[in-house]
TORMARDREN-56584 format. One record per residue: residue number from 0; residue in one letter; y, x, z of N, C-alpha, C, O in turn. Coordinates in Angstrom, 3 decimals. Example, Ala and Ser with C-alpha at 12.3 -4.5 7.8 and 13.67 -1.06 7.14 Angstrom:
<rs>
{0; A; {-5.690; 13.190; 7.800}; {-4.500; 12.300; 7.800}; {-3.300; 13.200; 7.800}; {-3.319; 14.236; 8.465}}
{1; S; {-2.250; 12.850; 7.080}; {-1.060; 13.670; 7.140}; {0.030; 12.900; 7.870}; {1.138; 13.409; 8.039}}
</rs>
This chain:
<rs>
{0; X; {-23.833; -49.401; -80.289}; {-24.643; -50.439; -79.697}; {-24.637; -51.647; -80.609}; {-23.688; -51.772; -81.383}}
{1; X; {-25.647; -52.589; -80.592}; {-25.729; -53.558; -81.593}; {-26.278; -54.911; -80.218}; {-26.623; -54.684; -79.059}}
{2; X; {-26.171; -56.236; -80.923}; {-26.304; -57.048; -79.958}; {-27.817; -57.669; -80.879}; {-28.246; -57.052; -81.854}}
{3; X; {-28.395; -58.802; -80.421}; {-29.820; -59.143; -80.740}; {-30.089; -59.163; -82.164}; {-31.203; -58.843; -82.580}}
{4; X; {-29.086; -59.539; -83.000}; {-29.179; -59.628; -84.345}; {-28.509; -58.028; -85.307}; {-27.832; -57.987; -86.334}}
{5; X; {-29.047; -56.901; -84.453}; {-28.214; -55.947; -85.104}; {-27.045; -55.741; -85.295}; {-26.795; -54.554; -85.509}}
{6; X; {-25.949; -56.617; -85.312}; {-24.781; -56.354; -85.786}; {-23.721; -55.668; -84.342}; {-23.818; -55.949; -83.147}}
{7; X; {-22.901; -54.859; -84.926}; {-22.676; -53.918; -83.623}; {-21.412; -54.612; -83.420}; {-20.655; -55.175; -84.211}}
{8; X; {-21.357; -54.350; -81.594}; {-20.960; -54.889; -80.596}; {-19.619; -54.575; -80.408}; {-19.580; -53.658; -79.588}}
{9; X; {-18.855; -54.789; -80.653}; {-17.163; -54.148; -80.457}; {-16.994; -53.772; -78.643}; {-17.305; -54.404; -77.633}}
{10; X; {-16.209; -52.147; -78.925}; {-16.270; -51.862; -77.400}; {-15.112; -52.481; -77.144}; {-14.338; -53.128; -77.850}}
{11; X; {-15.127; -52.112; -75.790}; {-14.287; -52.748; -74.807}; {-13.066; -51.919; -74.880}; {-13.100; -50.688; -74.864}}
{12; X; {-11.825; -52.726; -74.973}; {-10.035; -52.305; -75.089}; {-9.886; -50.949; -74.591}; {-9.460; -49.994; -75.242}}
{13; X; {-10.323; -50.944; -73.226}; {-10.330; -49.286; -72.576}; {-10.801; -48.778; -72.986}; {-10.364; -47.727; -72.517}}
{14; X; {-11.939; -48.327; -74.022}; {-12.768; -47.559; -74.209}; {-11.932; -46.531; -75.254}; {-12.336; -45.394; -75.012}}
{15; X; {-11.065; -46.506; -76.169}; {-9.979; -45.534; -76.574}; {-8.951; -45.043; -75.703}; {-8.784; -43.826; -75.776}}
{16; X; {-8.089; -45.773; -74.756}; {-7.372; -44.891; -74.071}; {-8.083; -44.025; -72.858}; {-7.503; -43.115; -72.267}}
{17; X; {-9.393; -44.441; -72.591}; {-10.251; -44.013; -71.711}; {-10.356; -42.724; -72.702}; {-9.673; -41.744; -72.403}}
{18; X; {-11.159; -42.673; -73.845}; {-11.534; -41.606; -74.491}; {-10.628; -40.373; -74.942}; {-10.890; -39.188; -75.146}}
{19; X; {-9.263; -41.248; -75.030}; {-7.771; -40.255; -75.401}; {-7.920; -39.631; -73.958}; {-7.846; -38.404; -74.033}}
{20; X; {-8.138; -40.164; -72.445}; {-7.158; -39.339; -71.560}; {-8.670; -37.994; -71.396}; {-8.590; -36.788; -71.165}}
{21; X; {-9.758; -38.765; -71.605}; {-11.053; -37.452; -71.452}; {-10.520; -36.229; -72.100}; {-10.362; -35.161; -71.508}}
{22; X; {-10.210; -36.478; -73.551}; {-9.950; -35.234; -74.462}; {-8.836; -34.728; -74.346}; {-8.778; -33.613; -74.864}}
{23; X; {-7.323; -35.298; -73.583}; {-6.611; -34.574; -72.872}; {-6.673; -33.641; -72.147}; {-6.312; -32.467; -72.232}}
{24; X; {-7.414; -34.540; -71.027}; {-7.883; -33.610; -69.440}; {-8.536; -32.419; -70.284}; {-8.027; -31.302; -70.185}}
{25; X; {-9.597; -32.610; -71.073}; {-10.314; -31.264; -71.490}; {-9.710; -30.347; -72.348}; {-10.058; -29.166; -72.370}}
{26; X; {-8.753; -30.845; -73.117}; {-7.474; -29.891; -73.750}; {-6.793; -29.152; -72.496}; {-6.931; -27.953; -72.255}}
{27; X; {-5.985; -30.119; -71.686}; {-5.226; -29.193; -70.800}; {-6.327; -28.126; -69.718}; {-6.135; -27.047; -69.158}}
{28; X; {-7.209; -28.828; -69.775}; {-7.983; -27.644; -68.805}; {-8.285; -26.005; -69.540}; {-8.105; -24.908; -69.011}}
{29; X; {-8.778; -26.306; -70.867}; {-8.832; -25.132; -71.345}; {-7.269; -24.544; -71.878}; {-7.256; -23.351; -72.181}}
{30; X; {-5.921; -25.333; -72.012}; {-4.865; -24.488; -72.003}; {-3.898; -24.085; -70.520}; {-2.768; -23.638; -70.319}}
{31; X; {-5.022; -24.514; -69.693}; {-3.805; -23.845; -68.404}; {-4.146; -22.737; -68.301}; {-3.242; -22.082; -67.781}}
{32; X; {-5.554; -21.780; -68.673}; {-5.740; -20.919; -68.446}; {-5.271; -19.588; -70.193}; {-5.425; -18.388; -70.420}}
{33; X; {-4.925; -20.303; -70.653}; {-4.797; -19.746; -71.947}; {-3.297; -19.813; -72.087}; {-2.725; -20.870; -72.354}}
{34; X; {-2.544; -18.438; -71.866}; {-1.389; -18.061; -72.369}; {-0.548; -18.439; -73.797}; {0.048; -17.421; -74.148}}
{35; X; {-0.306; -19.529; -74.709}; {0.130; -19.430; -75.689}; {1.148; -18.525; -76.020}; {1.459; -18.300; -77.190}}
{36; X; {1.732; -17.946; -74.968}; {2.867; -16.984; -75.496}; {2.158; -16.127; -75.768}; {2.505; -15.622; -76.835}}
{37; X; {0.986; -15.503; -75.187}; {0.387; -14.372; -75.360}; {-0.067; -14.195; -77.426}; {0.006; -15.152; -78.197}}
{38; X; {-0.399; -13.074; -77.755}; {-1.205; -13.298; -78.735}; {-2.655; -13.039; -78.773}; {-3.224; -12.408; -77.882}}
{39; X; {-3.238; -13.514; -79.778}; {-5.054; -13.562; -79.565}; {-5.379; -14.259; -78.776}; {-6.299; -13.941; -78.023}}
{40; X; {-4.704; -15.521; -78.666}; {-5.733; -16.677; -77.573}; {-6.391; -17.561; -78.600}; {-6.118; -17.929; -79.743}}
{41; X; {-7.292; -17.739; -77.804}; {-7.684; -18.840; -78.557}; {-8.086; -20.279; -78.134}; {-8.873; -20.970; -77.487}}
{42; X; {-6.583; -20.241; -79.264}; {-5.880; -21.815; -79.630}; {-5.831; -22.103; -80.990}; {-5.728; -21.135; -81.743}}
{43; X; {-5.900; -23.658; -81.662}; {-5.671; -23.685; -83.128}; {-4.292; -23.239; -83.112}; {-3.493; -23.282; -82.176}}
{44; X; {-4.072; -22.625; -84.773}; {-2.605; -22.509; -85.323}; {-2.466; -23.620; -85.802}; {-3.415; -24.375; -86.017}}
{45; X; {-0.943; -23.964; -86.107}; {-0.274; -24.911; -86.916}; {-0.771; -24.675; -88.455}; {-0.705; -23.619; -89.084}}
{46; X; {-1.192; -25.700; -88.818}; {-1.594; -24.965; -90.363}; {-0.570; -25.276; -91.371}; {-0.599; -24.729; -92.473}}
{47; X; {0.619; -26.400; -90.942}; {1.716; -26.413; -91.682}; {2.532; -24.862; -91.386}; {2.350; -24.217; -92.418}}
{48; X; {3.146; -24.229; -90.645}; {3.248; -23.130; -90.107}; {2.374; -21.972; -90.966}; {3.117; -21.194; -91.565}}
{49; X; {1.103; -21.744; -91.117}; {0.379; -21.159; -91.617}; {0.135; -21.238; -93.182}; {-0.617; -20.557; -93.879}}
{50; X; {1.127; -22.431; -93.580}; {0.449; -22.860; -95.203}; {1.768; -22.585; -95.652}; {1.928; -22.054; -96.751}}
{51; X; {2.958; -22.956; -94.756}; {4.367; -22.736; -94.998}; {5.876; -21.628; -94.596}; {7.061; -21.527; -94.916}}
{52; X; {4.802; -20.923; -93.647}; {5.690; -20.443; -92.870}; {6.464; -20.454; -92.129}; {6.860; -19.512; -91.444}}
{53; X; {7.038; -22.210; -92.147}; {7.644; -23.397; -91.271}; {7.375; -23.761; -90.378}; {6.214; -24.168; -90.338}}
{54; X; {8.215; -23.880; -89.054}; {7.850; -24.643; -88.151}; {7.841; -26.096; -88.475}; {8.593; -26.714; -89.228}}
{55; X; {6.696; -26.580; -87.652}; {6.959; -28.285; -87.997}; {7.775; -28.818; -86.760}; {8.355; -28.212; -85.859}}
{56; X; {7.609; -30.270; -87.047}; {8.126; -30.916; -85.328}; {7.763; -30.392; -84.301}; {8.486; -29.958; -83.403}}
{57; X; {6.069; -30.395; -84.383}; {5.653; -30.139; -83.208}; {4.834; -28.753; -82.685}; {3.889; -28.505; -81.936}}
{58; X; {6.023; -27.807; -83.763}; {5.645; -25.864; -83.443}; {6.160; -26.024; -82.031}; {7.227; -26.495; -81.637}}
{59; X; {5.221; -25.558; -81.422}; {5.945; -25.078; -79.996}; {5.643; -26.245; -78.808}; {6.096; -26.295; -77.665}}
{60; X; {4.850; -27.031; -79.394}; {3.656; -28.221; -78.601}; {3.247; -27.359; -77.624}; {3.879; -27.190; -76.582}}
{61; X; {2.122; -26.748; -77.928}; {1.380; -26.004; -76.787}; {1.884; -25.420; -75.978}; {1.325; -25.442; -74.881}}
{62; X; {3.146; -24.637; -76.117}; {3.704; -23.683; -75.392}; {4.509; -24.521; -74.523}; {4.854; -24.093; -73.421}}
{63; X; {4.876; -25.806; -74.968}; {6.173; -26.512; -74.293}; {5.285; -26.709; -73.113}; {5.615; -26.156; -72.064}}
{64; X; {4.019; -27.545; -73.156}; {3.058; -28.009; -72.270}; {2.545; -27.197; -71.511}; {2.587; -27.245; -70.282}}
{65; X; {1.867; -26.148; -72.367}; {2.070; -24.656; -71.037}; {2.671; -24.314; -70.087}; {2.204; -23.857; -69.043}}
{66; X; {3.957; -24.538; -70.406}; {5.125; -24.050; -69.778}; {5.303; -25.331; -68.438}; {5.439; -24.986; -67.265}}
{67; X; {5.268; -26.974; -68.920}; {5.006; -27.667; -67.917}; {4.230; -27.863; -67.497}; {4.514; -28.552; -66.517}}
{68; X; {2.851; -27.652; -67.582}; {1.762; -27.722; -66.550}; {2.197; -26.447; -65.704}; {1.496; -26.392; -64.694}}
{69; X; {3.207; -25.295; -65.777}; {2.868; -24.183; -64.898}; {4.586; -24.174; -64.357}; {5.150; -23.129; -64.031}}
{70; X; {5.152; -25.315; -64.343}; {6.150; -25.403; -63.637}; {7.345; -25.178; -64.090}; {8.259; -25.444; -63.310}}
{71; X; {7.689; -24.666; -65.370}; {8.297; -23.810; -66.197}; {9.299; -24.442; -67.099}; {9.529; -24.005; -68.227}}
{72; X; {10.121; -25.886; -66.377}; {10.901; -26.729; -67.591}; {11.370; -26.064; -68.382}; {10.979; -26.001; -69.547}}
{73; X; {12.634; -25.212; -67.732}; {13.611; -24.425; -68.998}; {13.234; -23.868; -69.834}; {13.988; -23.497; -70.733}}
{74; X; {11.473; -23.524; -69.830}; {11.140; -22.568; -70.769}; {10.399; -23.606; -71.655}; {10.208; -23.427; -72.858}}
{75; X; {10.070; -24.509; -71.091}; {9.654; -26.180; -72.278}; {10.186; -26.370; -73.251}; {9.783; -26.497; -74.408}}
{76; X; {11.838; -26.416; -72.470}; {12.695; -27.160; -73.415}; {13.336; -26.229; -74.317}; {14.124; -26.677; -75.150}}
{77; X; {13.099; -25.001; -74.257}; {13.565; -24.096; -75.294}; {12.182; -23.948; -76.343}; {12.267; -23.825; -77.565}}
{78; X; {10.845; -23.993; -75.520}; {9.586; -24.144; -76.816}; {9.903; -25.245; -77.261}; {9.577; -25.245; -78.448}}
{79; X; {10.539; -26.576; -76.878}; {10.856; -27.366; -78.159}; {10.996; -28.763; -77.470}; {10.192; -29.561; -76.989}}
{80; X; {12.628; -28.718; -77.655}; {13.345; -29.903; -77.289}; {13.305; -31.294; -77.557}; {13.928; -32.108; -76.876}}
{81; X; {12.333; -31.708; -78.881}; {12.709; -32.779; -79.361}; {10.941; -33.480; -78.909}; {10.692; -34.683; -78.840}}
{82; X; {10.071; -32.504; -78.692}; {8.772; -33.323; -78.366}; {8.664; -33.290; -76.948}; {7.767; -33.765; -76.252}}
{83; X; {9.902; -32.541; -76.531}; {9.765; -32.440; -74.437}; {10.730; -34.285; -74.174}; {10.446; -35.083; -73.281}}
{84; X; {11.693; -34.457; -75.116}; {12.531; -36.053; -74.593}; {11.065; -36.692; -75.499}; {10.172; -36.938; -74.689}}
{85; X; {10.839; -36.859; -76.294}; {9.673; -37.657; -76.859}; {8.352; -37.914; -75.630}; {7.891; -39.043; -75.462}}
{86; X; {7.936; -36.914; -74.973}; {6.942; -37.293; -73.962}; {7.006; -38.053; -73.281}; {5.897; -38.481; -72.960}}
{87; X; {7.922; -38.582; -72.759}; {7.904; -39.847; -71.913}; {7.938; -41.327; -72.673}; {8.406; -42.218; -71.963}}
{88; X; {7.642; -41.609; -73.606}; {8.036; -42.400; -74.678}; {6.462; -42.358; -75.412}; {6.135; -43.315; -76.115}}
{89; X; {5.809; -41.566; -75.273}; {4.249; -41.357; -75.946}; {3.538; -41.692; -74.653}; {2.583; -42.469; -74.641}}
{90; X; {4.034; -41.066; -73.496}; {3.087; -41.780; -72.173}; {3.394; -42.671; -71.482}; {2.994; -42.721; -70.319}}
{91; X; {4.048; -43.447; -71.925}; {4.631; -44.753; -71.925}; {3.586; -45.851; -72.678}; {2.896; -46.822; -72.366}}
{92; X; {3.901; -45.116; -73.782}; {2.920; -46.184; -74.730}; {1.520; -46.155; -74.420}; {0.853; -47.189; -74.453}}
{93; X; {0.884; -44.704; -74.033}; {-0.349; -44.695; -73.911}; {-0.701; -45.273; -72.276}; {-1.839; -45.651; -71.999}}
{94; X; {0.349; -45.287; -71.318}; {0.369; -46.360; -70.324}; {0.002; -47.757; -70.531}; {-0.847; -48.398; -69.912}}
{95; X; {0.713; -48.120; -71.433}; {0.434; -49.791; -71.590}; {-0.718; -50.225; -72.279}; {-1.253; -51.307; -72.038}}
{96; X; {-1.399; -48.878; -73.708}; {-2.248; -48.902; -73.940}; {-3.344; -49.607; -73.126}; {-3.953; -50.674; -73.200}}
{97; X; {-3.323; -48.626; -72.384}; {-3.822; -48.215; -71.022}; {-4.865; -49.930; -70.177}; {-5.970; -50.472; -70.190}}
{98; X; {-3.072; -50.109; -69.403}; {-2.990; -50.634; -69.224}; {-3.668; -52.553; -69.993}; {-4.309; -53.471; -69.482}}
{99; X; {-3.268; -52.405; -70.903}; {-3.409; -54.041; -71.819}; {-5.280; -53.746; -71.814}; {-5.987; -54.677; -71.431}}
{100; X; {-5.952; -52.398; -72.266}; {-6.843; -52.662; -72.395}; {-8.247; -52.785; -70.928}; {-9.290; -53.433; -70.850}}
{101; X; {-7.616; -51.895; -70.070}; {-8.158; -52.718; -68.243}; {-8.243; -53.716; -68.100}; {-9.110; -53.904; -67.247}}
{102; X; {-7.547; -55.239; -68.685}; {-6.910; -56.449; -68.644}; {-7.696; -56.910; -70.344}; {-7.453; -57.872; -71.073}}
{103; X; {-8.370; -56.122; -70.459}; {-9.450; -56.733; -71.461}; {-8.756; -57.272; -72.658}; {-9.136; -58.234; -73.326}}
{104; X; {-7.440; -56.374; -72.905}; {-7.264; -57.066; -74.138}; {-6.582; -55.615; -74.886}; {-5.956; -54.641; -74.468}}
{105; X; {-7.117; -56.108; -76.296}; {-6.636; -54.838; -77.189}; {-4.619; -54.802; -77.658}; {-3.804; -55.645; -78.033}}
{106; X; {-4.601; -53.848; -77.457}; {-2.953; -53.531; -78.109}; {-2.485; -52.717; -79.204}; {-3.012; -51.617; -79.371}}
{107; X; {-1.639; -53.080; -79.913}; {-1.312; -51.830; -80.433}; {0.278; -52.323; -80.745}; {0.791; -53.414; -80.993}}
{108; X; {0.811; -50.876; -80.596}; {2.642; -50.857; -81.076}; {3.011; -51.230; -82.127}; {2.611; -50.447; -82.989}}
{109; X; {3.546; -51.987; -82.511}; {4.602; -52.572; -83.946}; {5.554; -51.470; -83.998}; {5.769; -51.088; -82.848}}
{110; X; {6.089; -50.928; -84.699}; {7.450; -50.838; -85.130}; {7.861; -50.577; -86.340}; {7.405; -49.923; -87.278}}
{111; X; {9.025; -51.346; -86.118}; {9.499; -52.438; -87.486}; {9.856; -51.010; -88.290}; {9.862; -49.903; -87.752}}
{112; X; {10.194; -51.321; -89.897}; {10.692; -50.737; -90.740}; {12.264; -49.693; -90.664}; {12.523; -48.549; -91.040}}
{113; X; {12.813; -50.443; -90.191}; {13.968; -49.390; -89.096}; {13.229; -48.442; -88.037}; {13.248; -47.257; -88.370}}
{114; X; {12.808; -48.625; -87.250}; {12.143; -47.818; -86.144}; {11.365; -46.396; -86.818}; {11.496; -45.264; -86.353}}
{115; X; {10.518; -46.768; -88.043}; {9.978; -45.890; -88.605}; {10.596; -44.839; -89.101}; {10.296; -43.649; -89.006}}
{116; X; {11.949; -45.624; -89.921}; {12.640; -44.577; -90.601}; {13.771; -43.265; -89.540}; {14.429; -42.228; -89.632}}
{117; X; {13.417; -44.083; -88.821}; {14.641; -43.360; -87.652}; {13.029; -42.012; -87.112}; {13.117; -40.784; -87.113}}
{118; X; {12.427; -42.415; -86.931}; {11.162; -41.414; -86.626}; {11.307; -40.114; -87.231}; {11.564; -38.962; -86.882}}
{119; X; {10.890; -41.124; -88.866}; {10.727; -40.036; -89.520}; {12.027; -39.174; -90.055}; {12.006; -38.204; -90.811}}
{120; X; {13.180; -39.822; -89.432}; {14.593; -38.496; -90.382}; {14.614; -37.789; -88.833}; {15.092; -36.656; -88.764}}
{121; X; {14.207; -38.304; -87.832}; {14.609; -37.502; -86.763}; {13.714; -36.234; -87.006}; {14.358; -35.195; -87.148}}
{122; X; {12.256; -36.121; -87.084}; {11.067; -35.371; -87.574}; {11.904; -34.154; -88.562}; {12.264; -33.021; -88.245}}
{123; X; {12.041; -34.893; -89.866}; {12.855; -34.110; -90.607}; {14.015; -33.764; -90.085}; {13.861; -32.581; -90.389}}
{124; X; {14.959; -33.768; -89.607}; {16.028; -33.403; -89.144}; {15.415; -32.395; -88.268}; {15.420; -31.256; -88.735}}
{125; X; {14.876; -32.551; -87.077}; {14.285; -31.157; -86.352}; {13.733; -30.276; -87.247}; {14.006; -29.077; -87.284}}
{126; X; {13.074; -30.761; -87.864}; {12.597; -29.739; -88.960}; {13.377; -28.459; -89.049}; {13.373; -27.332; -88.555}}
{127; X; {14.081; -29.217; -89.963}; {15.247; -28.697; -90.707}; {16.171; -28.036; -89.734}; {16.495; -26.890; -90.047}}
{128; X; {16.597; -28.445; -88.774}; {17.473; -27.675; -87.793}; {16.628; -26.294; -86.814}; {17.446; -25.474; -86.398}}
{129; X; {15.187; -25.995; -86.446}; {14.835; -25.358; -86.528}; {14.499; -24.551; -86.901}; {14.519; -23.438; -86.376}}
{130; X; {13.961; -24.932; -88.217}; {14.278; -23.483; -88.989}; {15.450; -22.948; -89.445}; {15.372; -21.746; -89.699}}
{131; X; {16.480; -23.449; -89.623}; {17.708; -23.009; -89.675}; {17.881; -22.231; -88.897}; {17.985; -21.049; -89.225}}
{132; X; {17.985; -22.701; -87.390}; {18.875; -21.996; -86.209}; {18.024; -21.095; -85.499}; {18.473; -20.085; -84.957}}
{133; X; {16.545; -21.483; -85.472}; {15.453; -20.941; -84.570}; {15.059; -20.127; -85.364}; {14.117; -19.389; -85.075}}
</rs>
């Protein structure tokens, strides 16, 4: 959209976490009915997985979520422990998202130079301990 002089109109704060929860809802709708344990569904592969043979952090995403949309914790937290404690901490953020932008104002998360690095060795560290042990 553009305003009288052409120049386009910045949307409104909600209009991304609005658009994140659409393409959720329409992700989880087409994976409640789609088995990831099964084989031949169709779901994307991991293409780190596929390029490496490696699981990444988040091998075992779909299946974890599978498993909790259909009631199934214990079998979550064995598809993958470190993005099942991480979920409440991502819908948290996308809460306040959320939230700040209803209230007409845009947000976004800081985190500092420590915070990052702790991210990313935890990332690597699962990594690494999955394919090891798993």
């Amino acid at each position: 959209m553009a305003d009288a002089w052409g120049r386009p109109r910045p949307l409104h704060p909600a209009t991304a976490p609005a658009a994140v929860l659409v393409a959720d809802a329409a992700g989880l709708a087409l994976l409640y009915g789609t088995d990831p344990h099964q084989p031949g569904q169709l779901l994307p592969r991991c293409p780190f997985h596929l390029v490496t043979g490696l699981l990444c952090p988040a091998c075992g995403g779909t299946r974890m979520v599978y498993d909790l949309m259909h009631g199934h914790l214990g079998q979550a937290w064995l598809d993958n422990r470190a993005l099942l404690l991480a979920a409440p901490f991502a819908l948290a953020l996308w809460g306040r998202w959320t939230w700040e932008g209803l209230h007409g104002r845009a947000w976004r998360p800081r985190m500092g130079r420590m915070v990052q690095v702790a991210v990313l060795a935890t990332a690597v560290a699962w990594t690494v301990v999955r394919n090891l042990v798993g």
